[in-house]
N, C-alpha and C positions, 0 to 999 in steps of 0.2 A: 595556488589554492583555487579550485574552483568555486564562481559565486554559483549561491542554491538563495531559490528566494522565496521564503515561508510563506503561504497561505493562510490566510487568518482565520482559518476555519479549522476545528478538530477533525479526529478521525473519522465521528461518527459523524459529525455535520457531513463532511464530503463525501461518503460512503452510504448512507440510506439513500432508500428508495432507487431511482434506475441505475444512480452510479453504481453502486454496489453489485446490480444484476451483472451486468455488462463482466464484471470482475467479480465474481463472489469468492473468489482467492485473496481476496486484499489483506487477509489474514492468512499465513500457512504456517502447518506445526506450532503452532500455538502465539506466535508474536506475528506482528506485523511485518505486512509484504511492501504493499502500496502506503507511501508517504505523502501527506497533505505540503506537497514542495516542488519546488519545478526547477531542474537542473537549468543554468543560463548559459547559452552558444550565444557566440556572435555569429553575425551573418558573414564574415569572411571565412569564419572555422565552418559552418554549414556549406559553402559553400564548395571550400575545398575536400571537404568529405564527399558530398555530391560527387566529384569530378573521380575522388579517390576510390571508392567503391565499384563504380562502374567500369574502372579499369582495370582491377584487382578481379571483378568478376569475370571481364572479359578475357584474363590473363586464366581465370579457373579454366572456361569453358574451351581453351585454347587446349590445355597442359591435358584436359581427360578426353578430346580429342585424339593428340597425338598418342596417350596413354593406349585408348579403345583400340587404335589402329597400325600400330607399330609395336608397342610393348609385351613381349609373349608372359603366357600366364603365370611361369617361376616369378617374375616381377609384382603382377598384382599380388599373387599370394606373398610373399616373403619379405617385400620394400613396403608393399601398401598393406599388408595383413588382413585382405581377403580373403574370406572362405574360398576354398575351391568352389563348394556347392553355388555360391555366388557370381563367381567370374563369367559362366556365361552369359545371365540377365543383365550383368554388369556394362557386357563387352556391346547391347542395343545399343544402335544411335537414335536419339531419341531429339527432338528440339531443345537447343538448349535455353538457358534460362528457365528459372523455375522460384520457389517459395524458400530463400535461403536468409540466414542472417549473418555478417561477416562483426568482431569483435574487436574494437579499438582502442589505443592507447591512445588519450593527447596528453605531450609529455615535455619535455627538454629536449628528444631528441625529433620532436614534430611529431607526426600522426603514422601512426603503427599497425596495419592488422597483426593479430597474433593468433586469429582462428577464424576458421569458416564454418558455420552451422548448415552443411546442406541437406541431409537427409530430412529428418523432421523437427524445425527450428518451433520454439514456441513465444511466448510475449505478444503473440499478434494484436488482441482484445486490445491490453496496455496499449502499447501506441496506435493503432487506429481508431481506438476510440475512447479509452480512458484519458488520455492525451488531450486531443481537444477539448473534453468537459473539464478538464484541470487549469487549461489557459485559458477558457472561459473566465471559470470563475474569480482569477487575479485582474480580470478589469484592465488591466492593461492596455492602453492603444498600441504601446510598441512590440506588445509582445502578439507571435503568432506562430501556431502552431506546424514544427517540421513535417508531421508523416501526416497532413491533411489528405494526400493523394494514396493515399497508401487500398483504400478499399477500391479504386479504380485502379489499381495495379493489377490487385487478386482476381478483378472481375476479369482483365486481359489475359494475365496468366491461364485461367481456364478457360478460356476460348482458344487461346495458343495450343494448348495441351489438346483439348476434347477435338478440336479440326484436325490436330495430328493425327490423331487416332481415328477418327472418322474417317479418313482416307485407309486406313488400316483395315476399315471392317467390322472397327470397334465402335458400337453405339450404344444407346439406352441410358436410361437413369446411371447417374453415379452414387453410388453408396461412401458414403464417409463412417469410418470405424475408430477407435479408440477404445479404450479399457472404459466401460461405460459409467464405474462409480470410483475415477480417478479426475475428478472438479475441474484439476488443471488442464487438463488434456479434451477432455470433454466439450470447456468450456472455446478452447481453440479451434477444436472441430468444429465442432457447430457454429462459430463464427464464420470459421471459412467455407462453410456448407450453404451461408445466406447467402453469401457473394457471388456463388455458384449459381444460386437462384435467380440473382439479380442480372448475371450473365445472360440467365434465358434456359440454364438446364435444370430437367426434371432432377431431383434427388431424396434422399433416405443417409436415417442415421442409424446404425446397426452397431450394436455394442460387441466388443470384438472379439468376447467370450462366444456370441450368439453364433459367430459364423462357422459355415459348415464347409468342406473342401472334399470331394471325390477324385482322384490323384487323375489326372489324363483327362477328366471331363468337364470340372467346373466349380466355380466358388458360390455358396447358397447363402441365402440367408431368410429362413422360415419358409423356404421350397423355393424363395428368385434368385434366379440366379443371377449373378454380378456380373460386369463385361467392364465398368470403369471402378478402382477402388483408388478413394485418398485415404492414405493411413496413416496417424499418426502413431506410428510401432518403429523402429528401429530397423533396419534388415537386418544389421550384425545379430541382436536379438531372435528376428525370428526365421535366422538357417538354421540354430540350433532345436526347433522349438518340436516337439514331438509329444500326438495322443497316447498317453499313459494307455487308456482304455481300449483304443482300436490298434495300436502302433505303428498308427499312419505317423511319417514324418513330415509334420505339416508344412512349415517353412520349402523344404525341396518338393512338395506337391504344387503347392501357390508358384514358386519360382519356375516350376515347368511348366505350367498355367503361363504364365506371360510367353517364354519361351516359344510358345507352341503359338505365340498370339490369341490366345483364347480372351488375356486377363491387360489391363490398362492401370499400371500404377499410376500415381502422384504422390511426390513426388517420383519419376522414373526410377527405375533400376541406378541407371550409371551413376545416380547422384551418390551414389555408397563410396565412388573411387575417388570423389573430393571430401567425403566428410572423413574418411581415416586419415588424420594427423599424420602419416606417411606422406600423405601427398604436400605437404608443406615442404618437405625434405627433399621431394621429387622436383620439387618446382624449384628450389635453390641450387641442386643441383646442375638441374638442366639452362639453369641460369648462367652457372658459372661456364659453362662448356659449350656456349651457345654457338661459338665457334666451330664446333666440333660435328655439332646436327649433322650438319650437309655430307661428308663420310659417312653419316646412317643413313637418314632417309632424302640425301641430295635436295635439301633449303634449312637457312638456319630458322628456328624456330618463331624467336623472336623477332620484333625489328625493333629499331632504336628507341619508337617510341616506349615498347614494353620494356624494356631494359631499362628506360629508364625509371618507369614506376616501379618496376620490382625492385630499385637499388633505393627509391625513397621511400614507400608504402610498404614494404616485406621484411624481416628479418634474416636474417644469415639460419638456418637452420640443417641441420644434418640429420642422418642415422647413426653417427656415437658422438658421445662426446668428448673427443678428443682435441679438437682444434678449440674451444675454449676450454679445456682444462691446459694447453699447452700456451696457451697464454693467459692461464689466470683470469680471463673474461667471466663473470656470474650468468648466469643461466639455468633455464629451466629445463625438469625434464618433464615428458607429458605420453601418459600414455594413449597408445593407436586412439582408443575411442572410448577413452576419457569422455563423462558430461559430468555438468555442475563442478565443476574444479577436481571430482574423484581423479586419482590416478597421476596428478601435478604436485611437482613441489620445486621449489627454488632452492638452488645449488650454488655454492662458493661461497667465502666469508666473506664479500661485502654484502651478498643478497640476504644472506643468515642475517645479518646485522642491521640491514635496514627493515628488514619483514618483522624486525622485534621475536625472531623462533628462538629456538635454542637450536647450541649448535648443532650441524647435519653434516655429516661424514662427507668428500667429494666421490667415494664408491659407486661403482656402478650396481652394488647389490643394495645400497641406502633402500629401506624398509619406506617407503611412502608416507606422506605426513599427510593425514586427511585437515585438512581447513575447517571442517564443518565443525557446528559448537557442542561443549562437552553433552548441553542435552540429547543431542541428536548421532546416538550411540549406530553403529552400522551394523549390520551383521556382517558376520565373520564371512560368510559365501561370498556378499555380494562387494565386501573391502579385495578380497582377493581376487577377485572378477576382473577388478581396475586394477591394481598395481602388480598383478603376474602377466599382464600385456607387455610386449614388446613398446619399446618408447622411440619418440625421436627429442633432438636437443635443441634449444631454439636460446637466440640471446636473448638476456635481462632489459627490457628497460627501463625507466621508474614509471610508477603508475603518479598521476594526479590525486589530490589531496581533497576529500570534500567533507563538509560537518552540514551533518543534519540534525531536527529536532523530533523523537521517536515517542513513542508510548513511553518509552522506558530512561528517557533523557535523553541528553545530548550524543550524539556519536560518531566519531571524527572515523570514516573508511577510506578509500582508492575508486575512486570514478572508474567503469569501464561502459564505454561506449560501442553499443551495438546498433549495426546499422540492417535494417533490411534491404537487402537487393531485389527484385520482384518481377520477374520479366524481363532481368538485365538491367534495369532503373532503377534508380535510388527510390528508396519507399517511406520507410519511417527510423525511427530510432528508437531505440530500449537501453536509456540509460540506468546503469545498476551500481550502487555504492554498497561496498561490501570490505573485505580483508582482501590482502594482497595477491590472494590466490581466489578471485569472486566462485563464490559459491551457492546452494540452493538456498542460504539464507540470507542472500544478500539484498538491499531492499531497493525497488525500482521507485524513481523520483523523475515524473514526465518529464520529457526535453522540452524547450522552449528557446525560440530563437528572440534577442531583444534587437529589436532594428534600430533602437535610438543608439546601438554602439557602432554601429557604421558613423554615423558623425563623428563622433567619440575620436575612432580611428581614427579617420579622416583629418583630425585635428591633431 
């Protein structure tokens, strides 16, 4: 069970006035988001996250390397579930390292990733700054707050970035876009817009309905034209995306904008070929065969040392599920680009069993089980969106056990610990207590590391 250590302050004490600014999501869909409670790490488990992340990241940037440069396009589209229209902005080599969050079990069987957030991860606000005014206010000497460095990460990451592209030809203000009257999204941009600032570059926030695109010549907004954009949009999203009115298809006009070098993502193109849940399947694969590389591209991929974290920090994961259904192993299945839990469900009669569901078929045609709660009804389009994706299978582990104190009482969920990686560095944490499958109503309760349990230990 993980310990959580109440704040003796209500919702609204900790919430008015600037705390709340910072976070004006602390409430979403009608119940509380942000919890008056601080998730408790020791400094050894901090520790070893630190070390574990950054080599999990470094194993990402490794695997969409060899992907970029070896792997022909049937692969991206088919294993990785890649738009065509995408593969080639995809196939840029771009610096690696960028704004990602990778998603953690600590459990019985140790510390787990079970997902990587690359393209547009959100929680930022929360841990870099809702975070520390949380361990603030518990008075605590031993306790201090994990993702303090996290806004000096953001500030590197855009200097890393804007200098790449600098050399490129690409200059000027950077424009940051989002859906402008979507709070949560809004509220992350323009977080990460200040840090931009603080870096030293000029910038604008353009709301992402506003932007205008000429196919071959440029992206506007109220007649400026853009040369750097961070967007917090999806790409799998917007290849699809097309004006009703003109029949411009805008996503493959913006994507031949970079193409051509006209246009300057953030994050890059290539991050689309680590955030399809494909590539989890990719990476285990090439895990197991690592022997084998050097008959491809003569060097094995790995070295010892990476081999070794993928066999402690990674799960066994595939494209079917066959190898845990043939030994009876519980697992998940998770579609390509799944968010907030849509499109995941846990498979096998111990996982039914311990998830408290009812039972779920071991089929590979089983109908998706949405997690989210009866108020929060889907529509019909967007349930089918997620669960007619291609999946891959990843094994079960148990989640950790945590009880918090809500608006609504006590409420015993599953810890899942997100870390941010930022520049290839550990950055902060977005700890989330939710149902077994965390989802967008699951409630974030700041990390906080207690250093008086290093004695503890020690003893």
């Amino acid at each position: 069970m993980r310990h959580v250590y109440q704040l003796p302050f209500s919702h609204e004490e900790v919430f008015r006035g600037e705390t709340g600014q910072q976070v004006p999501y602390h409430r979403m869909y009608g119940k509380q988001y942000a919890v008056p409670a601080l998730t408790v790490y020791t400094p050894a488990e901090m520790r070893e996250l630190r070390t574990a992340v950054e080599a999990v990241d470094g194993i990402y940037c490794k695997v969409m390397r060899f992907i970029q440069q070896y792997m022909p396009d049937s692969f991206l589209e088919h294993q990785l579930g890649i738009h065509p229209g995408l593969i080639p902005a995809a196939r840029m080599e771009m610096v690696t390292g960028g704004i990602t969050r990778q998603d953690w079990i600590i459990g019985e069987a140790g510390i787990k990733c079970i997902e990587n957030n690359t393209d547009t991860p959100t929680g930022i606000p929360e841990a870099a700054a809702l975070e520390g005014i949380l361990v603030g206010m518990a008075g605590e000497e031993a306790f201090t707050a994990p993702s303090a460095e996290m806004d000096g990460c953001l500030r590197e990451c855009f200097h890393s970035w804007l200098d790449a592209y600098a050399q490129q030809g690409l200059k000027g203000p950077v424009t940051f876009t989002s859906f402008g009257e979507h709070v949560e999204d809004r509220t992350n941009t323009e977080y990460l817009m200040k840090r931009c600032q603080e870096a030293g570059f000029e910038t604008f926030y353009a709301p992402l309905e506003e932007l205008e695109i000429i196919p071959g010549e440029a992206l506007y907004h109220q007649g400026r034209e853009i040369n750097l954009l961070y967007r917090l949009y999806p790409l799998e999203y917007l290849i699809d995306d097309r004006d009703e009115t003109t029949g411009v298809d805008i996503g493959a006009a913006l994507l031949g904008l970079v193409q051509d070098g006209r246009l300057g993502l953030m994050n890059p193109a290539q991050h689309v070929l680590m955030q399809s849940k494909g590539f989890m399947a990719a990476i285990w694969s090439l895990y197991e065969r690592n022997e084998q590389t050097p008959e491809y591209c003569g060097f094995r991929l790995f070295n010892d040392a990476e081999l070794a974290a993928i066999s402690r920090y990674l799960l066994p994961t595939y494209f079917e599920a066959g190898p845990f259904e043939l030994s009876a192993m519980p697992y998940v299945a998770k579609s390509y680009w799944g968010r907030e839990g849509r499109g995941t469900s846990l498979l096998g009669e111990e996982s039914v069993h311990n998830a408290g569901q009812t039972d779920v078929s071991n089929q590979l045609d089983v109908h998706i089980k949405s997690n989210i709660t009866a108020e929060m009804h889907e529509d019909e389009e967007i349930a089918a969106y997620y669960n007619n994706q291609p999946k891959i299978y990843q094994q079960l582990v148990p989640m950790e056990q945590a009880v918090i104190q809500t608006e609504d009482g006590e409420y015993s969920g599953y810890l899942l610990t997100g870390v941010f990686v930022i520049g290839g560095r550990f950055a902060g944490v977005l700890p989330r207590i939710g149902e077994k499958v965390t989802g967008d109503m699951a409630y974030y309760c700041a990390a906080v590391v207690n250093e008086r349990m290093e004695d503890e230990e020690e003893k």
